[in-house]
Backbone bond lengths (Angstrom), bond angles and torsions (degrees), N, CA, C in turn:
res aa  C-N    CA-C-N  psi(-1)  N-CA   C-N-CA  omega(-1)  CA-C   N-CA-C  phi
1 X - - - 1.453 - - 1.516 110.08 -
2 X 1.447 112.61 131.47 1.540 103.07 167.71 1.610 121.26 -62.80
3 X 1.346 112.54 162.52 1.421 114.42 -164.93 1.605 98.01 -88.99
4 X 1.443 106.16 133.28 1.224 141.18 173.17 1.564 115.06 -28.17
5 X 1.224 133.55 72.83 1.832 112.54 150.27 1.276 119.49 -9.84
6 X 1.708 103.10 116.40 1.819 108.48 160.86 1.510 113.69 -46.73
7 X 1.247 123.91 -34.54 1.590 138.96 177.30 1.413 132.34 -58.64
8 X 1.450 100.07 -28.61 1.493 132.77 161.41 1.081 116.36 -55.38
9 X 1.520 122.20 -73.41 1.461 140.16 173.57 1.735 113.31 -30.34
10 X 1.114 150.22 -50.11 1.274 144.73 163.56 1.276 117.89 -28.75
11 X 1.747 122.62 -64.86 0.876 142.49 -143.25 2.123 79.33 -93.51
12 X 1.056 165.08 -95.28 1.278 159.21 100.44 1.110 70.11 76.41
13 X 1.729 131.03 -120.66 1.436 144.84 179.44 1.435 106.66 7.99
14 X 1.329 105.40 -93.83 1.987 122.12 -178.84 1.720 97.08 -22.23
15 X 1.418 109.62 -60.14 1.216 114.32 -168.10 1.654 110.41 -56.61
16 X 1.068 130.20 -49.97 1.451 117.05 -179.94 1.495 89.33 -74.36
17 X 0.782 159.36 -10.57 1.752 143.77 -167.80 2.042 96.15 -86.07
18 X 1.318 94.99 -17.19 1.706 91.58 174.68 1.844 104.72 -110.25
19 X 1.363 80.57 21.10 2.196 80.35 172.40 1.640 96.41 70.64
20 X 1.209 146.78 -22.02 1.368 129.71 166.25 1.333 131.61 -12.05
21 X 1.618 115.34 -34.99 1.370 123.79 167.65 1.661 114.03 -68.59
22 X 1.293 122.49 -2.27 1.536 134.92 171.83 1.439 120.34 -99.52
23 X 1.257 110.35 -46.52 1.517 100.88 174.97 1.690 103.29 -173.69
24 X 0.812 142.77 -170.05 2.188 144.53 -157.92 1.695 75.59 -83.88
25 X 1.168 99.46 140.14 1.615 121.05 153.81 1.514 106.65 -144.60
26 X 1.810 115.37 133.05 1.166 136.15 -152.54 1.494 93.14 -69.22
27 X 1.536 107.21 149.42 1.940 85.81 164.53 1.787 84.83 171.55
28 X 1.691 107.51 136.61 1.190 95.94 -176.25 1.840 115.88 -100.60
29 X 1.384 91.59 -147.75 1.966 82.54 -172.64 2.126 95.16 -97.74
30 X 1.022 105.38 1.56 1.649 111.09 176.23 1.410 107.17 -104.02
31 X 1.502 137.59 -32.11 1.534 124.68 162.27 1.305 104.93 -75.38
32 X 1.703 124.76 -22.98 1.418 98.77 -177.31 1.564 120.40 -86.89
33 X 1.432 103.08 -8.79 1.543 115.46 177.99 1.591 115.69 -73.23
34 X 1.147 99.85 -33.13 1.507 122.97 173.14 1.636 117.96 -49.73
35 X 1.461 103.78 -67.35 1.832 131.20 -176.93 1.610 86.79 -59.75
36 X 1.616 133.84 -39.78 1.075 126.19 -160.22 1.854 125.08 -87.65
37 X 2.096 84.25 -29.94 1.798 95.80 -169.77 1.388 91.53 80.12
38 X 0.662 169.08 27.83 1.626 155.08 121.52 1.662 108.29 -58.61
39 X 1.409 100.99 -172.77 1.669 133.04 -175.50 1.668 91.40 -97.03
40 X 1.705 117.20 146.66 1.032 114.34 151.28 1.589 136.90 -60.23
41 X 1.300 102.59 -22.51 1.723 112.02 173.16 1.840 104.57 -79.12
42 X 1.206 114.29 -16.88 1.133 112.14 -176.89 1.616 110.47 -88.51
43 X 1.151 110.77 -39.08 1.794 116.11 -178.94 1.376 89.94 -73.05
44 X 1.675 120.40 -56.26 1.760 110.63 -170.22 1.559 114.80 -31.57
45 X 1.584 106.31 -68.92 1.673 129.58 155.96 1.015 118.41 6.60
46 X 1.804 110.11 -71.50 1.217 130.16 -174.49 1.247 114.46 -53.59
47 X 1.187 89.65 -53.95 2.064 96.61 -178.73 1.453 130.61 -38.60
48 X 1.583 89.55 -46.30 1.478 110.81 -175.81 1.686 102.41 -81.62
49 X 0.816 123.61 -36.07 1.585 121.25 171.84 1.681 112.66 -41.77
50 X 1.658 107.33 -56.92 1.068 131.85 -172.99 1.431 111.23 -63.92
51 X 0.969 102.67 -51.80 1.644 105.06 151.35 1.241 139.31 -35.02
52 X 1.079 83.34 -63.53 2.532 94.70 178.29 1.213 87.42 -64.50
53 X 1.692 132.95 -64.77 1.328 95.88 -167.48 1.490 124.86 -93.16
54 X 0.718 135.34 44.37 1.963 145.06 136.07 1.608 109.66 121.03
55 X 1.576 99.11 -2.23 1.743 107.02 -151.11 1.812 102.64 -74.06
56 X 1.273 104.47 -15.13 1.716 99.43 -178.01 1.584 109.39 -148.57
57 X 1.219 131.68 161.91 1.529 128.10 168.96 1.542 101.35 -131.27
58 X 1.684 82.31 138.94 1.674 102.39 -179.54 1.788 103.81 -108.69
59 X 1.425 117.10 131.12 1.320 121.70 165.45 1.788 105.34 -126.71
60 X 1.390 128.66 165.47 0.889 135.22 177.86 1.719 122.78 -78.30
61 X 1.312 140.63 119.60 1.532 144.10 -178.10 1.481 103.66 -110.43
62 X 1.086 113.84 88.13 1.809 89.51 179.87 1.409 125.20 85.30
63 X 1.706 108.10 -136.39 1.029 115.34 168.85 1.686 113.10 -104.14
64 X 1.144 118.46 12.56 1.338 116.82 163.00 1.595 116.30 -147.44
65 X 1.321 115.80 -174.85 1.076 118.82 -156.96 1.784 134.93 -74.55
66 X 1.005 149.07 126.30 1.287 105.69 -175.96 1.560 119.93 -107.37
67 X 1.290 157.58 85.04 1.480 173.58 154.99 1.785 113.04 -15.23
68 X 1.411 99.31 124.09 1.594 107.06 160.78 1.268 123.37 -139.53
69 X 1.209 132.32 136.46 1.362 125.54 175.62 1.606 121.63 -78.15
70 X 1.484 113.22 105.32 1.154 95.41 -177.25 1.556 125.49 -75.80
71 X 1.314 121.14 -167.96 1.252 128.00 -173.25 1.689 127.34 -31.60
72 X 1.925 92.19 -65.63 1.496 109.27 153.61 1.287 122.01 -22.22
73 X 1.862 113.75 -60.90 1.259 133.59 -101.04 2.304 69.60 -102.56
74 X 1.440 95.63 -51.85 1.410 99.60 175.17 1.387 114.81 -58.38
75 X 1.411 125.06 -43.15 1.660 107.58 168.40 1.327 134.58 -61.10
76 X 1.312 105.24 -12.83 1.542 113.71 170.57 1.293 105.36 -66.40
77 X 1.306 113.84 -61.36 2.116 114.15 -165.24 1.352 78.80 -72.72
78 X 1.436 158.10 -31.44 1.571 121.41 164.63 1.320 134.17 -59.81
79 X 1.276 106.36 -17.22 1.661 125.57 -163.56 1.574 91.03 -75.58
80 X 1.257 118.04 -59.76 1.349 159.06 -146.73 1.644 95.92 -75.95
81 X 1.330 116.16 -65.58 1.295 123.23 172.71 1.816 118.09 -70.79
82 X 1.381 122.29 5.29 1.258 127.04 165.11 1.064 125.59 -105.41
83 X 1.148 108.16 -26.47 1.741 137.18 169.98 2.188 86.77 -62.53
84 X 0.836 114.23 -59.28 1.611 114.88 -164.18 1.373 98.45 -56.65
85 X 1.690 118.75 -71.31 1.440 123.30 -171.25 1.842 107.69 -60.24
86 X 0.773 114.19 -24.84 1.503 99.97 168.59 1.567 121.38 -76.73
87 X 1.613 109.24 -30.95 1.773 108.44 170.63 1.559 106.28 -67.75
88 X 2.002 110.97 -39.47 1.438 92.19 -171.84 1.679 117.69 -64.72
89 X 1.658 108.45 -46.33 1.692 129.28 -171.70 1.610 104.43 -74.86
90 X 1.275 127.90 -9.38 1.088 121.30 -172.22 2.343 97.50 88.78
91 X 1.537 95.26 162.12 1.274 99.72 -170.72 2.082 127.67 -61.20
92 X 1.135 83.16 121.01 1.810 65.96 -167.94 1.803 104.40 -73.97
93 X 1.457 99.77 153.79 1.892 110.17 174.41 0.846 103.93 -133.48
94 X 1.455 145.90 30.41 1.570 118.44 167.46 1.894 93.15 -176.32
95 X 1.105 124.09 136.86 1.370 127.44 177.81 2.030 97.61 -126.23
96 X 1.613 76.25 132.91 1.744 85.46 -172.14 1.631 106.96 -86.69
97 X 1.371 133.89 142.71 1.628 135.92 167.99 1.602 120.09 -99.08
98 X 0.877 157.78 119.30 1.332 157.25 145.84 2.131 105.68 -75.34
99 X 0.980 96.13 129.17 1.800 97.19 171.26 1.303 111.81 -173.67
100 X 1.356 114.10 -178.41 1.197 135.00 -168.09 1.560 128.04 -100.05
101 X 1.057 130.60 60.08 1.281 130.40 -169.57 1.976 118.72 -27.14
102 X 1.584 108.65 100.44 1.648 111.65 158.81 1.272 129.24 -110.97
103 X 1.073 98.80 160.49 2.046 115.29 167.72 1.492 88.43 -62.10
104 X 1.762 107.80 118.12 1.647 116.02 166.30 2.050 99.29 -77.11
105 X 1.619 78.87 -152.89 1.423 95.25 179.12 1.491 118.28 -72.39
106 X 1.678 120.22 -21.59 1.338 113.33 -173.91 1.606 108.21 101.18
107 X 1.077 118.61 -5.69 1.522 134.34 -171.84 1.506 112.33 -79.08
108 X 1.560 92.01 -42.29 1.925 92.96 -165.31 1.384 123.52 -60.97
109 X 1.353 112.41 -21.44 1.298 119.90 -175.55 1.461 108.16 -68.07
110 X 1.525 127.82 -30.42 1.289 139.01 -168.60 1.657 112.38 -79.69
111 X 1.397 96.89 -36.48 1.570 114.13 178.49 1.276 115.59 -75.50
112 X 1.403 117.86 -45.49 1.362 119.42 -176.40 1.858 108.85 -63.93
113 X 0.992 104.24 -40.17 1.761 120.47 -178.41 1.338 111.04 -52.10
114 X 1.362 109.28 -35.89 2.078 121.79 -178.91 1.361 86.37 -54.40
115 X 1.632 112.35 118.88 1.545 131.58 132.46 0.950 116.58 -1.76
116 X 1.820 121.14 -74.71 0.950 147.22 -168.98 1.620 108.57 -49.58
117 X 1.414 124.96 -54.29 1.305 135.12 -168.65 1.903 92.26 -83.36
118 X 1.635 116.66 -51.43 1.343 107.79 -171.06 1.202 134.02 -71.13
119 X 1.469 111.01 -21.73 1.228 103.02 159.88 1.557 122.91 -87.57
120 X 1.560 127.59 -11.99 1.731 109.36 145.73 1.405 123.78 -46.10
121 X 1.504 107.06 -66.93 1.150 107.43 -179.65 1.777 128.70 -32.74
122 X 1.123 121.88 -61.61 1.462 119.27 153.42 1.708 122.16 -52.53
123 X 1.357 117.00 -7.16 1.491 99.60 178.49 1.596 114.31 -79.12
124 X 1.563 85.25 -32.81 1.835 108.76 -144.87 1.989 93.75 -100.42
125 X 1.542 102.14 -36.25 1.580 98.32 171.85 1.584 127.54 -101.69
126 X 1.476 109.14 1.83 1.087 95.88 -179.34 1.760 126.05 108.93
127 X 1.789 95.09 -30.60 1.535 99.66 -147.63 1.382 87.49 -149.69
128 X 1.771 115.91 135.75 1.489 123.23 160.79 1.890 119.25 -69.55
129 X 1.402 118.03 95.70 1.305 105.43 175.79 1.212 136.66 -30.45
130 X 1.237 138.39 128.38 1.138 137.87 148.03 1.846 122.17 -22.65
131 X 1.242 124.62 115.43 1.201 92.75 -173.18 1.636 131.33 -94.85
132 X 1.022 114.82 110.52 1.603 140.88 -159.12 1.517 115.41 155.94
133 X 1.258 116.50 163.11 1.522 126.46 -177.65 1.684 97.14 -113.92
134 X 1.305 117.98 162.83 1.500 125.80 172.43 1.820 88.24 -119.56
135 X 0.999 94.72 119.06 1.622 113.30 169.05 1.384 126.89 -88.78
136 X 1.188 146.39 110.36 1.122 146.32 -166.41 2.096 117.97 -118.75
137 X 0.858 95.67 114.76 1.318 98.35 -179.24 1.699 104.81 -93.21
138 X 2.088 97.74 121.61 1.257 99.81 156.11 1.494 128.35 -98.95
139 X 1.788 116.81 -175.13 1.076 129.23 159.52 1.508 121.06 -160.47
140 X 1.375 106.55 155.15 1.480 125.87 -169.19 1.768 102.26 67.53
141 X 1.412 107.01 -107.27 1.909 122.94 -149.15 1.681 84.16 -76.74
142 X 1.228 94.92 -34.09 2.193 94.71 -168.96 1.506 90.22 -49.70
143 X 1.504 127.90 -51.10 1.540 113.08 -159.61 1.119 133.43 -41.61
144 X 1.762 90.89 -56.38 1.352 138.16 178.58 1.689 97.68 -46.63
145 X 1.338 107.19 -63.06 1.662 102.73 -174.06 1.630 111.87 -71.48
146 X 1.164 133.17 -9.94 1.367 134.65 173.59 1.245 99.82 -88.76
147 X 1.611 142.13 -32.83 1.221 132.07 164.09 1.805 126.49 -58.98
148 X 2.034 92.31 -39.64 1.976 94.09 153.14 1.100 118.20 -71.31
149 X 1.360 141.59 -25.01 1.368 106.85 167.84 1.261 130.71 -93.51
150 X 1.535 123.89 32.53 1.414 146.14 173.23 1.438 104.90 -84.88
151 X 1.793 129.73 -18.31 0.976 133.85 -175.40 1.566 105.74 -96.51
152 X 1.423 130.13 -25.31 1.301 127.48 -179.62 1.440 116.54 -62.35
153 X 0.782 130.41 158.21 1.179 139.99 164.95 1.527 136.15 -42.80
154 X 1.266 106.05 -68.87 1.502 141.51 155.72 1.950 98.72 65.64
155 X 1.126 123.49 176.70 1.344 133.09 -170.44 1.831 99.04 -88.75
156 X 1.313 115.98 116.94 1.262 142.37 151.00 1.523 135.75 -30.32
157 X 1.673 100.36 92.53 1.915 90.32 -172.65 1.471 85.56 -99.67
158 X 1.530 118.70 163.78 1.445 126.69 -175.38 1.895 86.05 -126.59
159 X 1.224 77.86 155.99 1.371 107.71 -168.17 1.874 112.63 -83.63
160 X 0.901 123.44 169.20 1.236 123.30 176.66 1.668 143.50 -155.67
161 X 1.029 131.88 166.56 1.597 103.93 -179.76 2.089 96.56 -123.28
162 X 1.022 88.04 145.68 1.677 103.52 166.64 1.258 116.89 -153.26
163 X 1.695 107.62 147.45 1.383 110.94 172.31 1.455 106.05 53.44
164 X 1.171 124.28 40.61 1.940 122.12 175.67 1.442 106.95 69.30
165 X 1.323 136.17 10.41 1.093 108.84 -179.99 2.201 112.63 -128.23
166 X 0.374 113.96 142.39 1.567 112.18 172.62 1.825 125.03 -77.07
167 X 1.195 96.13 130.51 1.606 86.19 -162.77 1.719 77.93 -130.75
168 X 1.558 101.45 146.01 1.554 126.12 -170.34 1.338 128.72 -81.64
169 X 1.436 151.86 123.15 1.364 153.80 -162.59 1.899 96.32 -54.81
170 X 1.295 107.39 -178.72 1.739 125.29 166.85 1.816 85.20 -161.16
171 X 1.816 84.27 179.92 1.307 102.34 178.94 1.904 91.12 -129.07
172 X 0.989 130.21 150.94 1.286 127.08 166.47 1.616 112.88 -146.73
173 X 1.251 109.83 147.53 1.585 148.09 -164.52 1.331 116.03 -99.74
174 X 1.472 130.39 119.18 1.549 110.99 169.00 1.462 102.81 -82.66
175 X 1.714 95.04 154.05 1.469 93.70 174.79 1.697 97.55 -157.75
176 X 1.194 109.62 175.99 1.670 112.66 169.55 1.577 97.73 -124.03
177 X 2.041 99.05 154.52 1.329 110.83 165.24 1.148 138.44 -138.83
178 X 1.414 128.61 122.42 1.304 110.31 -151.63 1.533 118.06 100.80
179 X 1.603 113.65 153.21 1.161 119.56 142.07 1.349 112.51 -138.75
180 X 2.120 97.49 142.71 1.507 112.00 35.30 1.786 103.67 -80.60
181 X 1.092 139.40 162.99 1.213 112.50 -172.69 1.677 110.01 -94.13
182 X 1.651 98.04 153.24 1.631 134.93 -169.54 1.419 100.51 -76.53
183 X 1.276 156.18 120.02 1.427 147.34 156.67 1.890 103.81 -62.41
184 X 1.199 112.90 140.48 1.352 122.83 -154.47 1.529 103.73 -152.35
185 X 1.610 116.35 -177.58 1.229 117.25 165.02 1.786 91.95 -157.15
186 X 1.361 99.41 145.43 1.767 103.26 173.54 0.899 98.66 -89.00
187 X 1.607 137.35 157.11 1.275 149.50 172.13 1.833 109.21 -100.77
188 X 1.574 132.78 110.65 1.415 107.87 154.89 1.675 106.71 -99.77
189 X 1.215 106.24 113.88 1.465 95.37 166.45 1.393 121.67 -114.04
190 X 1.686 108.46 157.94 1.517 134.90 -164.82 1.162 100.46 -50.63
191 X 1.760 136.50 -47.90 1.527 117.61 -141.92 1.859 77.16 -149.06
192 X 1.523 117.06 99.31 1.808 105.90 -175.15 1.851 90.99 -121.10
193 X 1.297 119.72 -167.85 1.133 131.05 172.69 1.647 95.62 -95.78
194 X 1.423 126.05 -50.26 1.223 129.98 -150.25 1.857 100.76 -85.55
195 X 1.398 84.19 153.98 1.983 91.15 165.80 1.439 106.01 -95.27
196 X 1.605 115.94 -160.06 1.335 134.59 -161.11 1.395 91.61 -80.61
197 X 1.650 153.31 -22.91 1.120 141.91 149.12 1.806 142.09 -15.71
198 X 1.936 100.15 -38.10 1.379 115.16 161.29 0.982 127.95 -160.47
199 X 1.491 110.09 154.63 1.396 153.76 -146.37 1.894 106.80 -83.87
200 X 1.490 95.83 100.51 1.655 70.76 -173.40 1.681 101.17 -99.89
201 X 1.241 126.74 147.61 1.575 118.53 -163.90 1.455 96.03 -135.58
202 X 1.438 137.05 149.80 1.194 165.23 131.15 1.715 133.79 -74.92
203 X 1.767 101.36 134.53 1.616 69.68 174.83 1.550 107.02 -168.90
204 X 1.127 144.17 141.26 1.161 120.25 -166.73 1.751 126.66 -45.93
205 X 0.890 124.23 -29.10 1.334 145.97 -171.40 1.624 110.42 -111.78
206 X 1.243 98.93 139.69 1.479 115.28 179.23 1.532 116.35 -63.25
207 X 1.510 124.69 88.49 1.448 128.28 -164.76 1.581 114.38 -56.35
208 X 1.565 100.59 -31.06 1.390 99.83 -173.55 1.459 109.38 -64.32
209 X 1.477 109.15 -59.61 1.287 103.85 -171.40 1.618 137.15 -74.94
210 X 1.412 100.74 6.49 1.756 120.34 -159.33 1.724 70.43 -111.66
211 X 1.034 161.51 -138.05 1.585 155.18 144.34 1.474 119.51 53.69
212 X 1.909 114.09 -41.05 1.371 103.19 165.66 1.476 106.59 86.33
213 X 1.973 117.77 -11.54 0.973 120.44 -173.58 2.219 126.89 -64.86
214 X 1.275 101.59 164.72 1.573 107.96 -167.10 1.229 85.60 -157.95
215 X 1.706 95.65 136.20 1.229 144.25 -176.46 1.708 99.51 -52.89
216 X 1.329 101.20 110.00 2.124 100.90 179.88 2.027 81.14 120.24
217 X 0.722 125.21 -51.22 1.395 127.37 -143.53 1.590 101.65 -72.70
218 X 1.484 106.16 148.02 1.777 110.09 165.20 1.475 126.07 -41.20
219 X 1.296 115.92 151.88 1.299 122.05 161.18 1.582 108.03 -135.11
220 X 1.234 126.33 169.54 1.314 130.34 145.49 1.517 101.72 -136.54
221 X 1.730 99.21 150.90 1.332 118.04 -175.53 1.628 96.37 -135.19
222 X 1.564 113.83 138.85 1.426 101.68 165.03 1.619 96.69 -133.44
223 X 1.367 116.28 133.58 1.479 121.48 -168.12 1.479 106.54 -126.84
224 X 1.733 98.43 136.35 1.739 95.34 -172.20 1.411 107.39 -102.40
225 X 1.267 97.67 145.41 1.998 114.30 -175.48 1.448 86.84 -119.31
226 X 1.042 142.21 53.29 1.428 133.10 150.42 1.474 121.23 -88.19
């Protein structure tokens, strides 16, 4: 995606302030020029900008438009809104998790094993994963904070193809879990089954059994965004 216009960002803003980040809310290019103080050719503009690059979708309601922020479109006003609370609070480094330890899909063990993924993983962390993920199911503020750290940055796995098939990038985080605490890494990846609900974690060592943990049971995770 091309990188975001500072000019953009307002109009992004307004838009979740009408819940847009939830689902199409009607609204034309003259109420949004309005909420903004701009020109109507200038909010129209906007739209379409926001558009080409992936950050919102426009379908037709009537006689005006109807607007959603897609996925992207929401990590930006997070990006955007973390960037702020760290100038006001000073810089944040570490976001804390509370969750629920479950039986995932059975998948991770297969993923972690790809070459392709295992030998990043040891370049960039240090450490050969364990192979399996510890899955953590959140709720309420946990979401919310797994949705801020969708805006960080975090260290870069690239994606790859083998054997004919294409397998998808992540971004991953060091973090520890538990005490005494486990050295770990959170996984966000590009193309998952799961939403912002859970935590998929890595780590050299088998968390469950170094932890003692069971499926229903607490976890803590603390992951650094520095």
């Amino acid at each position: 995606m091309d990188k975001l216009k500072p000019v953009l960002i307002p109009t992004l803003v307004e838009l979740v302030k009408l819940r847009a980040h939830r689902s199409f809310v009607e609204v034309s290019s003259e109420e949004l020029a309005g909420k903004l103080g701009q020109s109507q050719q200038a909010a129209s503009r906007h739209l379409q900008e926001l558009e080409s690059l992936g950050l919102v979708e426009r379908k037709r309601a009537g006689s005006k438009l109807a607007v959603k922020l897609t996925e992207a479109g929401e990590d930006a006003v997070l990006a955007h809104y973390s960037g702020l609370k760290a100038a006001l609070n000073g810089s944040t480094k570490e976001i804390d998790f509370v969750g629920k330890v479950f039986a995932g899909l059975g998948e991770g063990a297969y993923y972690i094993g790809l070459e392709g993924y295992k030998k990043q993983f040891t370049k960039i962390l240090g450490f050969e994963p364990y192979l399996g993920t510890l899955n953590v199911k959140l709720e309420g503020v946990m979401v919310e904070k797994k949705k801020e750290l969708r805006a960080f940055d975090g260290i870069r796995v690239n994606g790859f193809e083998s054997g004919g098939r294409t397998y998808g990038g992540a971004r991953c985080f060091r973090a520890t879990v538990g005490r005494p605490a486990i050295p770990a890494a959170v996984l966000v990846i590009d193309r998952t089954h799961y939403d912002d609900s859970v935590l998929e974690v890595i780590s050299p060592k088998y968390i469950r059994g170094a932890l003692k943990l069971k499926n229903g049971g607490p976890v803590q995770i603390k992951v650094d965004v520095s």
